[in-house]
Backbone bond lengths (Angstrom), bond angles and torsions (degrees), N, CA, C in turn:
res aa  C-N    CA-C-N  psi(-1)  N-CA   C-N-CA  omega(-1)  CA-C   N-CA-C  phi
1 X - - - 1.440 - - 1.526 108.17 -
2 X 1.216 115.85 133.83 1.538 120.49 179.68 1.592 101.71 -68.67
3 X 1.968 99.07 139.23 1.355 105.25 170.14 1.409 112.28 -48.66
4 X 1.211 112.15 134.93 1.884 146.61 150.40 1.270 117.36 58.39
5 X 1.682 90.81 48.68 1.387 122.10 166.94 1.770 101.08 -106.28
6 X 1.218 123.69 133.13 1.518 124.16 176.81 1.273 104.99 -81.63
7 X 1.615 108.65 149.19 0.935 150.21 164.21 1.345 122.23 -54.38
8 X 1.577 116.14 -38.98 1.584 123.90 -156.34 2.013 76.19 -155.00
9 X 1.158 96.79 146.36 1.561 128.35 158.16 1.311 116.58 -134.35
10 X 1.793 124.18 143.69 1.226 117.43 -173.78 0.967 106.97 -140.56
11 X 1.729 124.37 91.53 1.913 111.67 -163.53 1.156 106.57 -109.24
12 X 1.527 120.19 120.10 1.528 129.77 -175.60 1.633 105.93 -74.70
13 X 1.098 137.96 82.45 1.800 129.74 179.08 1.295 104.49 -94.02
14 X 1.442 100.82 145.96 1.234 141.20 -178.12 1.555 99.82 -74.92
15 X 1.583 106.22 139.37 1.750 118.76 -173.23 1.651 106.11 -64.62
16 X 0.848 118.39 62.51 1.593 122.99 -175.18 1.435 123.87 -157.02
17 X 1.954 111.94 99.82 0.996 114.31 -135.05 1.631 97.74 -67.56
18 X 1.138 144.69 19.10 1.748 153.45 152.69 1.389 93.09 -51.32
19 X 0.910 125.43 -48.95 1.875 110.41 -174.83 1.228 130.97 -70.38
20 X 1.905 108.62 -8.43 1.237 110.07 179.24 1.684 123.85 -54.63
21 X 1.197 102.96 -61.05 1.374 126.67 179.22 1.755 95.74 -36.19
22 X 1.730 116.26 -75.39 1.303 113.27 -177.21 1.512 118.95 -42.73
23 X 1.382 124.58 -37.56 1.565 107.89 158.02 1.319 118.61 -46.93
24 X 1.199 106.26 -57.57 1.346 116.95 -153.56 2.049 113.21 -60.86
25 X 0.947 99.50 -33.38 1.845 136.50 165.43 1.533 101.30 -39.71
26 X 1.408 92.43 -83.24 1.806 113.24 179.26 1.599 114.35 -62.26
27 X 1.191 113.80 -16.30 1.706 95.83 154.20 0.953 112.08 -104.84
28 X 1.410 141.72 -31.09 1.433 107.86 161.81 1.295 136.22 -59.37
29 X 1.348 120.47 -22.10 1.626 122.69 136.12 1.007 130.61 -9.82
30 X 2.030 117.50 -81.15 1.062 115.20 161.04 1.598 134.55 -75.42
31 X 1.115 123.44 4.22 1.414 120.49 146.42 1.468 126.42 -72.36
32 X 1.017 111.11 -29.56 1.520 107.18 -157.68 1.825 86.64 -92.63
33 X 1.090 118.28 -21.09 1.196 132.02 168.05 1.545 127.67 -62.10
34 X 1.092 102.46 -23.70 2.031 117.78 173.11 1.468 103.75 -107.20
35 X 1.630 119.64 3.58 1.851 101.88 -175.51 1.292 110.32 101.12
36 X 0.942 146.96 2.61 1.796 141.69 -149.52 1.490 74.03 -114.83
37 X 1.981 95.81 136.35 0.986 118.55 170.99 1.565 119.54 -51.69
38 X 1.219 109.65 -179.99 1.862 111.53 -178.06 1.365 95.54 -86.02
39 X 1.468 116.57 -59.77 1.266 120.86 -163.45 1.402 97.70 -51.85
40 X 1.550 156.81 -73.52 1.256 151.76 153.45 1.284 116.41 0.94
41 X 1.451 111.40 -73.56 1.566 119.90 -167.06 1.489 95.99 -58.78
42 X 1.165 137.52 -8.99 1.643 133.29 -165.58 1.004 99.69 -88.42
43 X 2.154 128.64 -58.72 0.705 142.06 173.23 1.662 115.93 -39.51
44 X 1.352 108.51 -53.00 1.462 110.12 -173.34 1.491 118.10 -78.69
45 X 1.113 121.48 1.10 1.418 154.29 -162.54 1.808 90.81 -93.42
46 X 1.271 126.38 -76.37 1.382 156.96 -124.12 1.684 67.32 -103.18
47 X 1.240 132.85 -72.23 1.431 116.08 -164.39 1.489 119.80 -74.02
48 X 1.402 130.38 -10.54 1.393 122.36 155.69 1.392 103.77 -96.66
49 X 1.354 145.37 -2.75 1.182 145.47 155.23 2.299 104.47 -38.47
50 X 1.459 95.99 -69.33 1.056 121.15 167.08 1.743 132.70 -33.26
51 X 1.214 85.52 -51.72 1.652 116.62 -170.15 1.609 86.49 -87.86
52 X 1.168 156.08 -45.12 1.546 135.12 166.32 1.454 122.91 -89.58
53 X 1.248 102.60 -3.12 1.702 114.84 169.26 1.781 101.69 -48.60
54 X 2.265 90.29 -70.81 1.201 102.94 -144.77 1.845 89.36 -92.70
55 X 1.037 135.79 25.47 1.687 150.14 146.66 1.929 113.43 -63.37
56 X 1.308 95.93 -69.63 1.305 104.81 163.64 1.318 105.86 -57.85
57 X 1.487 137.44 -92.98 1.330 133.34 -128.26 1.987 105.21 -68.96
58 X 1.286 108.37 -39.73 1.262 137.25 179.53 1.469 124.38 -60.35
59 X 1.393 94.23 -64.84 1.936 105.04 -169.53 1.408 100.56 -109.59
60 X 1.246 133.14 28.69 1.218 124.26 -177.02 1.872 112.90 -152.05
61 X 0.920 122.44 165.22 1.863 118.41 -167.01 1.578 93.00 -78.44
62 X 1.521 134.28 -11.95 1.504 127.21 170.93 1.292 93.42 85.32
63 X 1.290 146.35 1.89 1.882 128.88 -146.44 1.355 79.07 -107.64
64 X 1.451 143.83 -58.95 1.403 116.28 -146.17 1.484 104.32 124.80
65 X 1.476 112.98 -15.19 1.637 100.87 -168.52 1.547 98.98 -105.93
66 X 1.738 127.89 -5.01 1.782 107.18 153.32 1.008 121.64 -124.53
67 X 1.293 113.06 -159.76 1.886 105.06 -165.00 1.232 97.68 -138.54
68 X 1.274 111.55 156.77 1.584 133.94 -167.46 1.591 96.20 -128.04
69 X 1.752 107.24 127.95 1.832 109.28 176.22 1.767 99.42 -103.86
70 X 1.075 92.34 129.20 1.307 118.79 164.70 1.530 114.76 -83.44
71 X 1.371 149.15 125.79 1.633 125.55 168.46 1.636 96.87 -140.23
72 X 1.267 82.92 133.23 1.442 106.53 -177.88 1.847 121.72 -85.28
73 X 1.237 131.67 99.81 1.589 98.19 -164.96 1.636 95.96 -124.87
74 X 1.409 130.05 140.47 1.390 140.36 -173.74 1.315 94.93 -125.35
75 X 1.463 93.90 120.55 2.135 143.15 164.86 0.881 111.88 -79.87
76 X 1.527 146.15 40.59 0.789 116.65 -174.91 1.748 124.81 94.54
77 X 1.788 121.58 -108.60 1.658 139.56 171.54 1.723 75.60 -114.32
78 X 1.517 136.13 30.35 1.599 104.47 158.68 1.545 100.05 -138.18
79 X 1.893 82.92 150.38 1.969 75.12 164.71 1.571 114.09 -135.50
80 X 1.398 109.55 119.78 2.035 107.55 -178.41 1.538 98.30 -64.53
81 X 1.333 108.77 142.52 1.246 105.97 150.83 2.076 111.38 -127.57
82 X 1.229 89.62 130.00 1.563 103.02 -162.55 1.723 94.55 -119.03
83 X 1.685 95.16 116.50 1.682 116.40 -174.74 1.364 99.58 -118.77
84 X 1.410 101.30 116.93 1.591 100.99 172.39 1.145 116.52 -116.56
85 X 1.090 154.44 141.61 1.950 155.92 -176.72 1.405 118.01 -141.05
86 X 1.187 105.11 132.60 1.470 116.60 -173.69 1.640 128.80 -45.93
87 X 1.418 111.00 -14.39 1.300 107.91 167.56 1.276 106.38 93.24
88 X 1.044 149.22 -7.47 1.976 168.04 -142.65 1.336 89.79 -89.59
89 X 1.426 114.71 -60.75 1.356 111.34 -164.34 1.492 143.95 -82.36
90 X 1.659 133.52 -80.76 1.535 102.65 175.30 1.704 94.68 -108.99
91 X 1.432 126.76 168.04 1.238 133.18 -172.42 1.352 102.78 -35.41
92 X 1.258 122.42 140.03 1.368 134.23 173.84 1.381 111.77 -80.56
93 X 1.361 124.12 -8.45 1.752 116.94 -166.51 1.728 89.89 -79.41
94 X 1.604 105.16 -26.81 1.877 109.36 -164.11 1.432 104.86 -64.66
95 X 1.585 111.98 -16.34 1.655 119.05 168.27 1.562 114.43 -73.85
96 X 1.260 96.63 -62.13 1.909 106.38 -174.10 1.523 113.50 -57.64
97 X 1.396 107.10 -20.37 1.667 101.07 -162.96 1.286 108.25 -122.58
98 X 1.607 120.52 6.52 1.239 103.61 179.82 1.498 113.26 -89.24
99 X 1.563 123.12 146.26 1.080 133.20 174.86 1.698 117.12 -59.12
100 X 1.399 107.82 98.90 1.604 110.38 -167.57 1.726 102.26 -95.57
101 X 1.232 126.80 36.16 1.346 138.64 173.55 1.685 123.98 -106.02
102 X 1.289 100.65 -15.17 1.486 106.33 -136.37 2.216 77.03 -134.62
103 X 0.925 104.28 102.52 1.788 120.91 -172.02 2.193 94.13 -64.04
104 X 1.251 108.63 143.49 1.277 106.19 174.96 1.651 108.99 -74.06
105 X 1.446 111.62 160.40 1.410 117.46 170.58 1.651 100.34 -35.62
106 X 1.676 94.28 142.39 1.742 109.20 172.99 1.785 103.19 -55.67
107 X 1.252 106.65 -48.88 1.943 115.08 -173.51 1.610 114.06 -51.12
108 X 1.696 112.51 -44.20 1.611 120.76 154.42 1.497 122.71 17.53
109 X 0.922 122.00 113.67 1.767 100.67 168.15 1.410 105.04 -100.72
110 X 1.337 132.28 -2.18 1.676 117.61 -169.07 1.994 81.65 -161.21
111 X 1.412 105.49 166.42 1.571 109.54 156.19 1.646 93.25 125.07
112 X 1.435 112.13 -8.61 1.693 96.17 -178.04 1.381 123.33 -90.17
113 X 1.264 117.88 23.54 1.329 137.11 -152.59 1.957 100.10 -81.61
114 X 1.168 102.79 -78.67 1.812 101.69 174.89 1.772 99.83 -80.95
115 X 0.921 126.00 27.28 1.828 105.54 142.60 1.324 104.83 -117.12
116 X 1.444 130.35 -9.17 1.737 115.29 146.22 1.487 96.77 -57.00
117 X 0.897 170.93 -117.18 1.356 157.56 7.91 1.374 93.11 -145.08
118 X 1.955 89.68 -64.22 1.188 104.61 -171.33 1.748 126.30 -53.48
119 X 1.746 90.93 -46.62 1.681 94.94 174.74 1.242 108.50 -64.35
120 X 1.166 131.03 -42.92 1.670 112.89 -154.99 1.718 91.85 -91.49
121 X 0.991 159.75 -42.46 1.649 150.59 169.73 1.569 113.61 -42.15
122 X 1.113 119.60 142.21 0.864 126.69 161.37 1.480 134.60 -67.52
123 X 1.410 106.19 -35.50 1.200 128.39 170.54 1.587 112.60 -144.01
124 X 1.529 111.40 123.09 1.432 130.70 -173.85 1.414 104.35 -97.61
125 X 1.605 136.11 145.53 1.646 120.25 168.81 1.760 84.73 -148.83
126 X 1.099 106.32 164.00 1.734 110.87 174.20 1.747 92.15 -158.94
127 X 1.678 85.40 144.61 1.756 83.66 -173.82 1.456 103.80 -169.29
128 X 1.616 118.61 138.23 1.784 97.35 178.95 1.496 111.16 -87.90
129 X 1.214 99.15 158.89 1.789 94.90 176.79 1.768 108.06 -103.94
130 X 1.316 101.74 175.70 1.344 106.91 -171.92 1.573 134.82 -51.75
131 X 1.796 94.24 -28.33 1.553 99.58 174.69 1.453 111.20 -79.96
132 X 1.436 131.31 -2.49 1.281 128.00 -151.47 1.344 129.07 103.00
133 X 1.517 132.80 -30.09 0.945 132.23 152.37 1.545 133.54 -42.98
134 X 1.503 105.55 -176.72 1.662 97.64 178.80 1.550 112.59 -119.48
135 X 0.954 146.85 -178.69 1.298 147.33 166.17 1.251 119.05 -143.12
136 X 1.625 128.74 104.99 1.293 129.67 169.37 1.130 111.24 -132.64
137 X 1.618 86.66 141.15 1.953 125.68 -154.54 1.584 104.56 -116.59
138 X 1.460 106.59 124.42 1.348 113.32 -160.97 1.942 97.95 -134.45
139 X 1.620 92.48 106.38 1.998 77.55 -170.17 1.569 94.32 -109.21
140 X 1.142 103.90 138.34 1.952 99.85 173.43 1.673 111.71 -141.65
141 X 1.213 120.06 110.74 1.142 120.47 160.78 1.193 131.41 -30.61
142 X 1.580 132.21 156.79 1.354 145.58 174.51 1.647 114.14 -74.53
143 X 1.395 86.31 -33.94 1.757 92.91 -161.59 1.353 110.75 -121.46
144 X 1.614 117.79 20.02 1.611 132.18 167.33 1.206 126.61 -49.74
């Protein structure tokens, strides 16, 4: 890892899908910042793009008045990305239990969000946490 570049990032955003992009910004920052190809950093980009999209719009009241942590942590050729959301918003079981294998109808207007996730990660996990919220962990290699 290049000197005094971090290891771990921890960005608390506000329920307002305006912050997506600024995540999405600041890790490609720090990717493009350790060497990881473009084509990669795009990929990993597009899947925490995703992962605070559907945080906000999903697990959270959408208004703007809580915040959803994003944390970024680099292995090395890996990076977790760990999305947690307050749980406010629509039932959380519709997170844990939906079948993220199986792509929505082509006609769909929205829903492809965690089966990108799933394909392009290496490793997918979904889980609630103690306050009620959810937590999904998205790890994807450099060199996959």
């Amino acid at each position: 890892m290049p000197e005094g570049l971090p290891a771990s990032v921890r960005l608390v955003l506000v329920t307002d899908l305006e912050f997506v992009r600024v995540a999405r910004k600041m890790l490609e920052g720090l990717l493009h910042g350790q060497g990881w190809e473009e084509e990669v950093v795009e990929e990993v980009a597009l899947v925490a793009t995703e992962l605070v999209q559907n945080a906000i719009e999903h697990g959270s009241e959408n208004d703007g008045t809580e915040t959803v942590e994003l944390e970024i942590r680099l292995e090395d050729a890996v990076v977790v990305l760990d999305m947690i959301d307050p749980g406010t918003g629509k039932d959380p079981s519709l997170l844990l239990h939906r079948d993220v294998t199986q792509p929505v109808p082509l006609d769909a207007a929205r829903g492809r969000g965690l089966f990108l996730v799933n394909r392009l990660a290496q490793r997918f996990e979904r889980s609630r946490e103690p306050g009620g919220g959810c937590r999904v962990r998205a790890r994807m290699e450099a060199d996959a």
